[in-house]
SEROLO-816501 format. One record per residue: x, y, z of N, C-alpha, C in turn. Coordinates in steps of 0.1 Angstrom, whole numbers, plus 5000, padded with zeros to 4 digits. Example, Ala and Ser with C-alpha at 12.3 -4.5 7.8 and 13.67 -1.06 7.14 Angstrom:
BEGIN
513249435078512349555078513249675078512849785071513749895071512950005079
END
This chain:
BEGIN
502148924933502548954946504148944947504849044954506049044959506548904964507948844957508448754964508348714980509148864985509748824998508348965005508048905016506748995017507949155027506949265024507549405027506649455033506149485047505549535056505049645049503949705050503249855048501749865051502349845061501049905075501050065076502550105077502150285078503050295064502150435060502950495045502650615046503650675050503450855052503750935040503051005038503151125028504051195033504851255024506351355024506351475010505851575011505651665001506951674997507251684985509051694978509251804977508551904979509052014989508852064999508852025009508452035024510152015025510952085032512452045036512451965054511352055060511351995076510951845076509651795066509251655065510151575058511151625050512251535044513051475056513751625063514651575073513951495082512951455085512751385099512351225093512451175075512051065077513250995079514550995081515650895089515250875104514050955110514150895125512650855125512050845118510650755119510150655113509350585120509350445123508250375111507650475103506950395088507450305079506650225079507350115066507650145052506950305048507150335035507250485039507450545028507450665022506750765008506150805007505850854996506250994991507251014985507451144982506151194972505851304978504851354968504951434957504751454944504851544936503251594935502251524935500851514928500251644947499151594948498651704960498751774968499551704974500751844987501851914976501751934969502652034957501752154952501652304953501152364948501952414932501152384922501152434907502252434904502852594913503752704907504852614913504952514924506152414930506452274922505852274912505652154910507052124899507352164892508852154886509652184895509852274906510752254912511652144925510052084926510052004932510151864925509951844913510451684906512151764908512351834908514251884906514551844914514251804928514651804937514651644940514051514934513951404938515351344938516351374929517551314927518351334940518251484943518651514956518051434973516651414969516151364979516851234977516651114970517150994968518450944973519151054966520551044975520851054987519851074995519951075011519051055019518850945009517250865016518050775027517250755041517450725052518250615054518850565057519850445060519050305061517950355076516750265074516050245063516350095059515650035044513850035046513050125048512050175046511550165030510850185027510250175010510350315005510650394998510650504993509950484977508950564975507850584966507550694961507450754948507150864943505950844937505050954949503751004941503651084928503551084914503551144905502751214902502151324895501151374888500551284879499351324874498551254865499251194850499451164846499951114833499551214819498051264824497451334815497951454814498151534829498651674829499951724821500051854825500951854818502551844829502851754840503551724851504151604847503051514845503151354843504151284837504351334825505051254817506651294824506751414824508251454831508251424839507251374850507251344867507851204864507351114855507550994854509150924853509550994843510950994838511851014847511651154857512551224860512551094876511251044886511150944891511650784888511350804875512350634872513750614874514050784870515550794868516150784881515450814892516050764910515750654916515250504905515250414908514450394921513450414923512450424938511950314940511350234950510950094950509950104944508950194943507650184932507350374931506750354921506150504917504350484917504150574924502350604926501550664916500750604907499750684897499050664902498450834904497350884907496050864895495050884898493350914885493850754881494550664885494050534872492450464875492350524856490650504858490450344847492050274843491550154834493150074836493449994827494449854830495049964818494650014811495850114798496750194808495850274818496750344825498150364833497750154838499250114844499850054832499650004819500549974810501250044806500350204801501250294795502550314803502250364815503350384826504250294822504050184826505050034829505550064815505250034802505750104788506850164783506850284795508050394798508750324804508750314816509550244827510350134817509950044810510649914803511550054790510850084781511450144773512450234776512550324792513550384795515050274803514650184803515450064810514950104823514150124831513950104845514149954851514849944865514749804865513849714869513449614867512449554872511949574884513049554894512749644906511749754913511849814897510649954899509249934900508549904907507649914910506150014910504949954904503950054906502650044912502250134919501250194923500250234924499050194923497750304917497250344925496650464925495550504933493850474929493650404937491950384932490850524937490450624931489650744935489050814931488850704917487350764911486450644906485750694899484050654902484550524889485350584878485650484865486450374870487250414881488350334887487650184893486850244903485750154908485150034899484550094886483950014880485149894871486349984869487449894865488249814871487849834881488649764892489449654894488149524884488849354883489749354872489749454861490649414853491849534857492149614863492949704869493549604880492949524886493849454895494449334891493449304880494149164875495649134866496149254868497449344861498449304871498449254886498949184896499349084896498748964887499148864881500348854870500248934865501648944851502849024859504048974858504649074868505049174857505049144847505549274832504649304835504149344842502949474841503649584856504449554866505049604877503849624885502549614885501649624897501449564906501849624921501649544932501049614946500749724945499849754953498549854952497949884956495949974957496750054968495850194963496250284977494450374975493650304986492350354982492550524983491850644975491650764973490750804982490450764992488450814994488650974996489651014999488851195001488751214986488551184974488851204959487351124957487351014960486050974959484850984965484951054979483551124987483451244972484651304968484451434967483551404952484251324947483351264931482351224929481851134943480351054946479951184947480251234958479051354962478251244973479051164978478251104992478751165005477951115008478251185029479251135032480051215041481751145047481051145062480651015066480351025078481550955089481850975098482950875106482750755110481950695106481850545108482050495093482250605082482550585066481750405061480250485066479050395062479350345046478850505039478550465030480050475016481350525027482550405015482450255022482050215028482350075031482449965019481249965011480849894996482149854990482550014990483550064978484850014980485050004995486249915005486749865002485349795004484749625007485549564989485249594981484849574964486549644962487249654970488949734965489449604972489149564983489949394989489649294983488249294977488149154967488749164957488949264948489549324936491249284944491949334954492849314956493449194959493149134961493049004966493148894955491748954948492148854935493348814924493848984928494849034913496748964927496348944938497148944946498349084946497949214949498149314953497849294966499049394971498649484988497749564982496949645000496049714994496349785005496349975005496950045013495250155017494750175028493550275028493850385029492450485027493050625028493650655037493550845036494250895045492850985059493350965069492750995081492851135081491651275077492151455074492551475088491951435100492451515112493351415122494351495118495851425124495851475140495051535146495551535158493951455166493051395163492451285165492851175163493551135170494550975171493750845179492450915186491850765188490850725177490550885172489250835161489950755146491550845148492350745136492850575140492950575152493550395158492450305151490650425155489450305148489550295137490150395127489750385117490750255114491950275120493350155115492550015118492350005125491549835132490649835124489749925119488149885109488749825099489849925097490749865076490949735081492049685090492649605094491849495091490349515101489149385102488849375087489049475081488449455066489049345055490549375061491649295050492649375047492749535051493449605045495249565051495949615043497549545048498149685052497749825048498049915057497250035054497850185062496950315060498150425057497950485043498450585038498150735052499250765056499450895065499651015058499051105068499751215064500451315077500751235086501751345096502151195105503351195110504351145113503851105131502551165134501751105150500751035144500550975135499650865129500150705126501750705129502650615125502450515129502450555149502350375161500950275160500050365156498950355161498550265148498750315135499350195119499850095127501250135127501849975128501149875137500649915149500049825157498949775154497949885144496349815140497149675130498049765121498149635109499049525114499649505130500449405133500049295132500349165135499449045136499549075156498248985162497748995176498648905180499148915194499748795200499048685200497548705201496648575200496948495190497248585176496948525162498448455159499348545165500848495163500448305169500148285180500348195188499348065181498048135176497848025166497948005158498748075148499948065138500847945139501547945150502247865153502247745160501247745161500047595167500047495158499347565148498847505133500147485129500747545125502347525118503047395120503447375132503747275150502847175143501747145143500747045142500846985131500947075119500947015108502546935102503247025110505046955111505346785117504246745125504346645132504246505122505346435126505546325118503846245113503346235123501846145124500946255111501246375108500646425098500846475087502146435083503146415071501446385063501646485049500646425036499046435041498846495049497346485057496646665053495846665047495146765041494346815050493846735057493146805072493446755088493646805097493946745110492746825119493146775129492246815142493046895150492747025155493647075163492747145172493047095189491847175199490747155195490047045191488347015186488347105173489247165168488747235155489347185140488547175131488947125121490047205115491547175108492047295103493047245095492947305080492947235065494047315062495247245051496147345050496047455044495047505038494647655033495047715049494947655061494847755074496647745077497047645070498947595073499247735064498847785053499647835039499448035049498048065055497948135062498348185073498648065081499248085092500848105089501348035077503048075077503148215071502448255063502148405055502048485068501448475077501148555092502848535093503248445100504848455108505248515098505448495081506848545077506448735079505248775080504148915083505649005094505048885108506048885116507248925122508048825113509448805109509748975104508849015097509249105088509649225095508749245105508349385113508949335124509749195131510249195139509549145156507949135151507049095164507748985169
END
């Protein structure tokens, strides 16, 4: 896990050739960025558009936002040049797409060390297939070594309805499992974990549920794709004023001279152990970060 914690509740997709979606990310309010080279790129754009990252970089938004390059697969014939030409603008992390094993993010990281990238650089997987799934604990457990650069999940699900061959219902019954088994996995390897993406952007209450379901689930934010999906992120993944307030209860309580060295206290008739002290400060610095 990241030292100093980095907000990414919203993470909007930005095709690296789209020039109107470039211009508008200095006035919006996402915690990250993802330039895309991999899906919102058609074929015949797709060199022209890694040409263009150096350009983008250089006039990335003032606001210190996260800026991320989505790559092409490693395998295609995109990858390896998407990689290089992405390290070479120093991005806070780079996104691989298809990682179906723990080789996947080594090889990457591999390059990155052998080309001098700086530690800095950071990476990304996409979880969105079926091999991914089953590899999942040792794909996350790569979170632990920081020479490995892995520090966040960005769940795939339109990649993985389309692989299952299961029903995309809107209460996303039957990805729940698969969620569910991407937060334990993440959690373990201590990665953020980022959820899909919501297809119909101009349903903003059916996307608010979707942000709150992730949120209840564990998730720390939701990969976007249009720039009216932003407020409605940041507020599912904020902490509650309720939660803020007993954050700082527990905090307060446990600071108090009479509880100096005491592994459990009583606070309000409820018992609360400092696993709930280590949580509740993780929440404020949450906070602190996004400014609640």
């Amino acid at each position: 896990m990241t030292e100093t914690y980095r907000p990414r509740r919203s993470v909007l997709y930005a095709p690296a050739s789209n020039d109107k979606a470039l211009a508008k990310l200095a006035s919006l309010a996402c915690d990250a960025v993802i330039i895309d080279l991999e899906d919102a790129v058609a074929p015949a754009d797709k060199i022209s558009a890694r040409e263009r990252l150096t350009d983008i970089f250089a006039k990335r938004p003032g606001r210190r936002c996260e800026m991320v390059v989505r790559i092409n697969p490693l395998s295609s014939e995109w990858g390896a040049d998407d990689l290089l030409a992405a390290a070479s603008c120093e991005p806070d992390a780079i996104l691989l797409p298809k990682v179906d094993t723990p080789r996947n993010v080594l090889e990457a990281g591999d390059v990155l060390d052998d080309n001098l990238a700086p530690d800095a650089v950071k990476l990304w997987a996409m979880i969105e297939t079926p091999k991914a799934l089953l590899n999942i604990g040792p794909i996350a457990e790569l979170g632990r070594d920081p020479a490995s650069r892995l520090v966040c999940f960005v769940a795939g699900t339109n990649d993985l309805v389309k692989e299952t061959g299961i029903l995309a219902t809107p209460d996303r019954r039957y990805l729940a499992p698969w969620l569910m088994q991407m937060v334990l996995a993440a959690r373990a390897g201590g990665l953020d974990l980022l959820d899909g993406v919501f297809n119909d952007f101009r349903d903003l209450d059916s996307f608010a549920r979707e942000c709150e379901e992730a949120a209840d689930m564990g998730f720390d934010g939701k990969s976007l794709i249009h720039p009216a999906q932003i407020e409605a992120a940041n507020r599912a993944f904020a902490p509650s004023a309720e939660a803020m307030a007993e954050a700082r209860s527990v905090k307060e309580a446990f600071a108090l001279a009479e509880n100096t060295g005491k592994g459990v206290i009583a606070l309000d008739g409820k018992m609360v152990e400092r696993l709930h002290l280590a949580q509740a400060e993780k929440l404020l610095a949450k906070a602190a970060a996004i400014g609640a």
